[in-house]
N, C-alpha and C positions, 0 to 999 in steps of 0.2 A: 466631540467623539465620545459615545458611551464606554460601557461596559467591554461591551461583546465586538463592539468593534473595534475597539484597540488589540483585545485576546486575536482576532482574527487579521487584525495586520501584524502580530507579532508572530502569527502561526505562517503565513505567507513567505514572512523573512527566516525561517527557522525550519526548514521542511525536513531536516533530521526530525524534528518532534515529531511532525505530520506522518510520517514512516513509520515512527511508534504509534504513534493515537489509532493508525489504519491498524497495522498489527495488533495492538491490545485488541481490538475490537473485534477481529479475525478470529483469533485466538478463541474467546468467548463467545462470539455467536454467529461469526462467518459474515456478519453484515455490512461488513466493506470488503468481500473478495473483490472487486470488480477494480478496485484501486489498490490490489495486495500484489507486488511481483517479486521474483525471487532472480538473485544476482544469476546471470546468464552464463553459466559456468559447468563442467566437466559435474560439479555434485550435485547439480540440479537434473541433471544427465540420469546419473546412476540412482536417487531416491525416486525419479518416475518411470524411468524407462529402464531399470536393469535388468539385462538379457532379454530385452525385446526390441532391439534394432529397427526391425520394421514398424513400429507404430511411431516409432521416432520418428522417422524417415515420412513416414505420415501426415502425421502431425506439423513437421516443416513445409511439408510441401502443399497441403491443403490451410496454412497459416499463414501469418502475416510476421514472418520472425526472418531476424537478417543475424550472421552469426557473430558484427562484431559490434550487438550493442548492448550495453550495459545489464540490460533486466530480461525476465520475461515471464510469461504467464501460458497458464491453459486456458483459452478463451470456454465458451458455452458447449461449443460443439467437439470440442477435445483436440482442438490446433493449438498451436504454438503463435503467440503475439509477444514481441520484442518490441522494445523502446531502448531510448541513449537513458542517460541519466536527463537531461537539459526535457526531453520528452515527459518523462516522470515526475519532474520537479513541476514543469505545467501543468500536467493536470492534476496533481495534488492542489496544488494554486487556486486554482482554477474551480475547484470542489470544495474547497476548505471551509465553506459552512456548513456543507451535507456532511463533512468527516468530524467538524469542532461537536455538531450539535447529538449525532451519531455516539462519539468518544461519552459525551457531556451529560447524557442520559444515562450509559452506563454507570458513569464515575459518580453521579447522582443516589446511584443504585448501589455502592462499593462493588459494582462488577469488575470495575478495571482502577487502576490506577496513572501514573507516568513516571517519567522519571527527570522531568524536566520541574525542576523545585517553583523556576521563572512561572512556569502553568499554572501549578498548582495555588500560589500567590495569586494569582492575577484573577484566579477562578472563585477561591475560598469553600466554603460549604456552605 
């Protein structure tokens, strides 16, 4: 097993890191929105939809979001997409070389950093 394929079955087994590596990267230049969701909760509520009710209402209804699952996101067209945690974890899984190689280029760059020390080791400079 090389390099990169070990970092990538340690990123698999560790998807707290993969949560950060998406966010860092988000953060900086938006290049993993499509795997970024935010906890599905009352303040995810109020930072996009406060006091606008109806595009809420919108957004649920014209989306694919269920109200008791863990995450959820603004898809393309400006609905609402929910997943469990268990849904998240695959497909971060799942992508974890688009999101490693994605993170790898910036961290390359000092655009981003992590805070998983275990990475940083295994990556070096």
């Amino acid at each position: 097993m090389n390099k990169k394929e070990k970092i990538l079955e340690y990123l698999k087994e560790n998807t707290d890191t993969l949560k950060e590596l998406v966010s860092e990267c988000n953060v900086y230049d938006g290049s993993l929105e499509d795997y970024y969701y935010w906890e599905n909760g009352e303040e995810f509520f109020e930072i996009f939809y406060q006091n606008r009710v109806d595009e809420a209402v919108r957004a649920v209804c014209y989306g694919s979001y269920e109200y008791m699952d863990d995450y959820v996101r603004i898809d393309v067209y400006g609905n609402l997409d929910s997943c469990s945690e268990y849904q998240l974890e695959k497909e971060l899984q799942d992508n974890v070389e688009e999101i490693f190689d994605n993170w790898y280029e910036l961290y390359q760059e000092n655009n981003v950093s992590s805070g998983d020390n275990n990475l940083i080791e295994m990556v070096g400079k």
